[in-house]
C-alpha positions in Angstrom: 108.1 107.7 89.7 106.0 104.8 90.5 106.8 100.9 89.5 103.5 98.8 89.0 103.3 95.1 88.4 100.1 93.0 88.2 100.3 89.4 87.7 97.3 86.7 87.1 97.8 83.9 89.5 97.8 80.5 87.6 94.8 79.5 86.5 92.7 80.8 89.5 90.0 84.0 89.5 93.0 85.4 91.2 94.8 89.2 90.1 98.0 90.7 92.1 99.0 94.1 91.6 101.9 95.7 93.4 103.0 98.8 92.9 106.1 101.1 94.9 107.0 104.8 94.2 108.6 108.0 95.6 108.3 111.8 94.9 110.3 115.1 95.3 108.7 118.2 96.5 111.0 120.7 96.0 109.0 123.5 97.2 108.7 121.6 100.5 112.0 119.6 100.3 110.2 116.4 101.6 110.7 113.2 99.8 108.1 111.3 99.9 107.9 107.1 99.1 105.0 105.1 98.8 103.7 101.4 98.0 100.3 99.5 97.2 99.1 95.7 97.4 95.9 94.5 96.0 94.3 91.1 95.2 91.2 90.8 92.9 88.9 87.6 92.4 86.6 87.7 89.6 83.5 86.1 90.8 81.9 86.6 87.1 81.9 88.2 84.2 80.0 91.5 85.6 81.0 91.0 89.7 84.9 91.4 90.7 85.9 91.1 94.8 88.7 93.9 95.5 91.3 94.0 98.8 94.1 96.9 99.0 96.2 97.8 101.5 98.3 101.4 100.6 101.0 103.4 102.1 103.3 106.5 102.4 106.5 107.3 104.7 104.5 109.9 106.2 101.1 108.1 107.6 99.5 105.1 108.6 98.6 102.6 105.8 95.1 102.4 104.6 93.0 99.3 104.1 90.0 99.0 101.0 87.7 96.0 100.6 84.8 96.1 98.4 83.4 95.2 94.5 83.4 96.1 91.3 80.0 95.6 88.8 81.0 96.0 85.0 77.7 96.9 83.6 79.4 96.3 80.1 83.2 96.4 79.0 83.5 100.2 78.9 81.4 101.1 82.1 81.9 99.5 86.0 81.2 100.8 89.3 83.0 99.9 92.8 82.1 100.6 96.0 84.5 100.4 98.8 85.0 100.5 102.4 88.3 102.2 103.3 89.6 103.0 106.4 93.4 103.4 107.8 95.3 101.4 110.0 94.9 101.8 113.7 93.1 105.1 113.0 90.1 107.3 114.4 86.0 107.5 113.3 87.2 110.1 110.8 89.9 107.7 109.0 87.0 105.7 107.6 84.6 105.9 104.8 83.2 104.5 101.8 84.1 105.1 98.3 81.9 105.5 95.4 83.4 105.2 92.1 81.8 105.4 88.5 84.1 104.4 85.4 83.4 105.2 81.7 85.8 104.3 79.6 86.3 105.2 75.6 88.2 104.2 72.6 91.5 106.2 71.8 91.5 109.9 71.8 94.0 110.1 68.7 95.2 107.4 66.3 
């Protein structure tokens, strides 16, 4: 189960989103709870600043800071630098992400 909330700060470029949630593995037995905080700042219409920090019970959080370009409504890319908390060469990389997005499947 996961509860997300996102809120538009005022009248400012500014976006929070929050988000908290926990899962059962029954195969394992291990519960498992996790939560999210991230800002956005829309520079312009095409350019968007990201920040996240995300966790679980069972590691050290992670930390993302990149941007997003929206080549047109339905298509963006971000590119991200993520690495985790207090954590080894291995714990950090960057993320390329591609987003295409269409109308409804089914009316």
């Amino acid at each position: 189960m996961i509860v997300p909330f996102s809120q538009k700060i005022c009248h400012t470029p500014f976006l929070v989103h929050a988000n908290v949630g926990w899962t059962h593995d029954r195969g394992l037995q291990r519960k498992t709870t996790f939560w999210g905080a991230a800002l956005e700042a829309t520079v312009n219409e095409q350019l968007t600043l990201l920040g996240e920090a995300f966790n679980d019970n069972a590691n050290k959080s992670f930390v993302r800071l990149g941007g997003r370009w929206s080549a047109n409504p339905n298509l963006s890319l971000d590119l991200s630098f993520v690495a985790r908390s207090r954590g080894q060469y291995e714990d950090r990389y960057v993320s390329l992400r591609l987003s295409w997005q269409t109308g409804p499947f089914m009316r």
